[in-house]
C-alpha positions in Angstrom: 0.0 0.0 0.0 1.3 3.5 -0.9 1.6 6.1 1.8 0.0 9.5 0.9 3.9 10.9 0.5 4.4 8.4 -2.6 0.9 8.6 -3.8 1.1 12.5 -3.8 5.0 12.3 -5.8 3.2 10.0 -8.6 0.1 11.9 -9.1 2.3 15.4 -9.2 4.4 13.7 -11.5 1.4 12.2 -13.9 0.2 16.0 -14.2 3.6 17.2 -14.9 3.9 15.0 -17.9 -0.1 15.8 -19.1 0.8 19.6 -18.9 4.1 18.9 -20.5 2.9 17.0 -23.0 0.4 19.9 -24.0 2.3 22.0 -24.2 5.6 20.3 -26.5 2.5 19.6 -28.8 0.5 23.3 -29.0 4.7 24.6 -29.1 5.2 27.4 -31.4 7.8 26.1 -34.1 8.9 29.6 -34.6 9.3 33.0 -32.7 5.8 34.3 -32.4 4.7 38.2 -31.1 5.7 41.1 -28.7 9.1 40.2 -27.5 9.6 36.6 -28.4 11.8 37.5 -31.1 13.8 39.6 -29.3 14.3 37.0 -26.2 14.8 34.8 -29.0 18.0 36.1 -30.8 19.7 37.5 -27.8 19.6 34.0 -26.0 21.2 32.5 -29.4 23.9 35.1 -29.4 23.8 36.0 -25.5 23.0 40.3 -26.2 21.7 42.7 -24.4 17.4 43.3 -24.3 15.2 45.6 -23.3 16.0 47.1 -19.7 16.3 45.6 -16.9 17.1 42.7 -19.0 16.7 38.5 -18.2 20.8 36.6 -17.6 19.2 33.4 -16.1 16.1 33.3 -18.8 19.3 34.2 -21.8 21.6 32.1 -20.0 19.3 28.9 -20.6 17.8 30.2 -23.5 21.7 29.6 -24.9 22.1 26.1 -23.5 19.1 24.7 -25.0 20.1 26.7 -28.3 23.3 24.3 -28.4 21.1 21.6 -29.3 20.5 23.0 -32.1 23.8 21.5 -33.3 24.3 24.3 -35.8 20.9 24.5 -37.2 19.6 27.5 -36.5 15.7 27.1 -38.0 14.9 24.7 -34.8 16.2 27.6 -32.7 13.5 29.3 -31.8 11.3 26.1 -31.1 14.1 25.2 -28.5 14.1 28.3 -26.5 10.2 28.0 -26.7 10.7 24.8 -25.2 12.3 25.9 -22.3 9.0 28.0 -21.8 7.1 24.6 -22.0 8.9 22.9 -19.5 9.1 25.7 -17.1 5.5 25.8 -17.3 5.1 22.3 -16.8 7.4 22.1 -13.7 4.9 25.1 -12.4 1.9 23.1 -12.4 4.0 20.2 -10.5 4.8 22.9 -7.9 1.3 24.1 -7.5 0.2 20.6 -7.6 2.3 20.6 -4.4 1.2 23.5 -3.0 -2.2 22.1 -3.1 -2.0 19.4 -1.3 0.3 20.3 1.3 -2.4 23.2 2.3 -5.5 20.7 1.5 -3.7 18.1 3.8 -2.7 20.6 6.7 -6.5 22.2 6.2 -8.4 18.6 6.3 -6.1 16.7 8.6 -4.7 19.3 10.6 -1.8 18.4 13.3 -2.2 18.4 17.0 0.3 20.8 17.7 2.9 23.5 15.8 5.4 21.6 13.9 4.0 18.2 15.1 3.7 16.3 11.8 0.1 15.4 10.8 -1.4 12.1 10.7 -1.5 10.6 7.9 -4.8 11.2 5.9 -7.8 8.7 5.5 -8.3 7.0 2.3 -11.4 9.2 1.5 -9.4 12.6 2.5 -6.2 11.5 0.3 -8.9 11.2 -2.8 -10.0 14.6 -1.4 -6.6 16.4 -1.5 -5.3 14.7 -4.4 -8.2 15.4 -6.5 -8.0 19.3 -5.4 -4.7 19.2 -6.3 -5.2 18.1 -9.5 -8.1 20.2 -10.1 -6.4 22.5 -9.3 -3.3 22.5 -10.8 -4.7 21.3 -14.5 -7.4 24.3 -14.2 -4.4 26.5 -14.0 -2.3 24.8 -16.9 -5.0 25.1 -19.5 -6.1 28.7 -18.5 -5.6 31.1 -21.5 -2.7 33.3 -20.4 -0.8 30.9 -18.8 -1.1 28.5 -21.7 -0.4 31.2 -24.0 3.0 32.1 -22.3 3.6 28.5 -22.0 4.5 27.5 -25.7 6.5 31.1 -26.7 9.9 32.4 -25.8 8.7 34.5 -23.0 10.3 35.2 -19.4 6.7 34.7 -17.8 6.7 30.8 -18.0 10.0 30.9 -16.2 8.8 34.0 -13.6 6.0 31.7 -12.9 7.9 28.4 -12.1 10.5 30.3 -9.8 7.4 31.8 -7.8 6.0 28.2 -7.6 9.0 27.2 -6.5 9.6 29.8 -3.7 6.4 29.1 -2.2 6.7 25.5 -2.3 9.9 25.3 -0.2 8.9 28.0 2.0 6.2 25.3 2.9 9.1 22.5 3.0 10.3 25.1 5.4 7.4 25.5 7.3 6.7 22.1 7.9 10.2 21.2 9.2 11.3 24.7 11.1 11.1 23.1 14.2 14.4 21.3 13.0 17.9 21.8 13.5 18.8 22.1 10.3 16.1 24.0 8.9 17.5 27.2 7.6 19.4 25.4 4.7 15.6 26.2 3.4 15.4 29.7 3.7 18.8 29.9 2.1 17.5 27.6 -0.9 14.5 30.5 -1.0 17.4 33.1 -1.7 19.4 31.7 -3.7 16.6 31.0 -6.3 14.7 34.8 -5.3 18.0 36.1 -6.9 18.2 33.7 -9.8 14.4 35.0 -10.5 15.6 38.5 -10.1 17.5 37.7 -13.5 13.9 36.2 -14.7 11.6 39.1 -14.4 11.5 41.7 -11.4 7.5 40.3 -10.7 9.2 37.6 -8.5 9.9 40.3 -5.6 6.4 39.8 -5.4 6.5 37.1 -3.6 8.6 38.2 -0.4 5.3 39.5 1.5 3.9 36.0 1.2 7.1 34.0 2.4 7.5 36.9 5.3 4.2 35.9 7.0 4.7 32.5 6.1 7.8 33.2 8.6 6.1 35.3 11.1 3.6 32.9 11.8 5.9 29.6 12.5 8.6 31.5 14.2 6.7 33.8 16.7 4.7 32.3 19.5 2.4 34.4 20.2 1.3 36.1 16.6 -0.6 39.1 16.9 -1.9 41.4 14.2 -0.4 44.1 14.7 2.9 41.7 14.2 1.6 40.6 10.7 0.7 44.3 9.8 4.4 45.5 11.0 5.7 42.4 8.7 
């Protein structure tokens, strides 16, 4: 018999590879509007864009142009490529994200940084289904699909948010450990990799400070939240 842990890894996995999979097939096979183009050619020859610019998204962007092996028409579907997979990952993430709230929201544990029971058999088809609701509602939405199969930086912007919030929950469930902070230092080392994404990351320090008030004080108070 599975535990929940595996049985929430395989699921997350199975709608990584649906939303993958739609997107590698709905893939523009060519540089498409705005400033795809433009993303496009300076991640072939590693230039300089539009302020206040993208290194991380270029610096892939010219890994994945490699395997191109010279031919430069299958270029553009490459970097687009990268969009599709970062998208993908961000559905795994939020799939995450899902049910580690759903789990902590229906099976709740009996004290702060306790870890919870493990879930019934009718609550795991509960949080896995919300997860995957969830997450597959949010991969086949129009703007998000949209800037999932084009050379855009808001495929990647969205996976490193996912990805911030999710271990900021890996955090938050294992803070009472000794070892815990290599977490938080995992959150900044990918905030300033995001930073070279698209500045809209930044956006999501407010959520990971409350997310840090709340486990680390004793005693939270509202006037705490408000000051963080």
């Amino acid at each position: 018999m599975l535990s929940f842990s595996k049985k929430n890894t395989l699921v997350g996995w199975l709608v990584f590879a649906v939303a993958l999979g739609t997107y590698l097939k709905t893939l523009e096979p060519t540089a498409s509007y705005w400033d795809c183009g433009e993303f496009i050619a300076c991640a072939y020859k590693l230039l300089v864009p539009h302020p206040p610019g993208a290194p991380t998204f270029l610096l892939l962007g010219r890994v994945l142009s490699l395997l191109s092996f010279g031919h430069r028409e299958v270029v553009a579907l490459l970097i687009n490529g990268l969009s599709g997979l970062s998208s993908a990952f961000t559905v795994l993430f939020l799939f995450w994200i899902i049910t580690h709230l759903g789990r902590k929201l229906l099976v709740p544990s009996v004290a702060v940084g306790a870890e919870a029971p493990a879930p019934t058999a009718g609550q795991t088809w509960l949080i896995l289904g919300a997860g995957v609701v969830g997450a597959l509602s949010f991969a086949f939405s129009d703007s998000f699909w949209f800037n999932a199969v084009e050379g855009e930086v808001y495929a990647m912007s969205s996976l490193c948010t996912a990805a911030v919030v999710w271990i900021m929950l890996k955090w938050e469930a294992r803070a009472s450990e000794a070892d815990s902070d290599k977490w938080l230092i995992l959150i900044a080392y990918v905030i300033g990799l995001s930073i070279g994404v698209h500045l809209l990351n930044l956006l999501a320090l407010p959520a990971l400070a409350f997310i840090y008030y709340y486990r680390r004080t004793a005693n939270p108070t509202t006037l705490g939240g408000i000051i963080t």
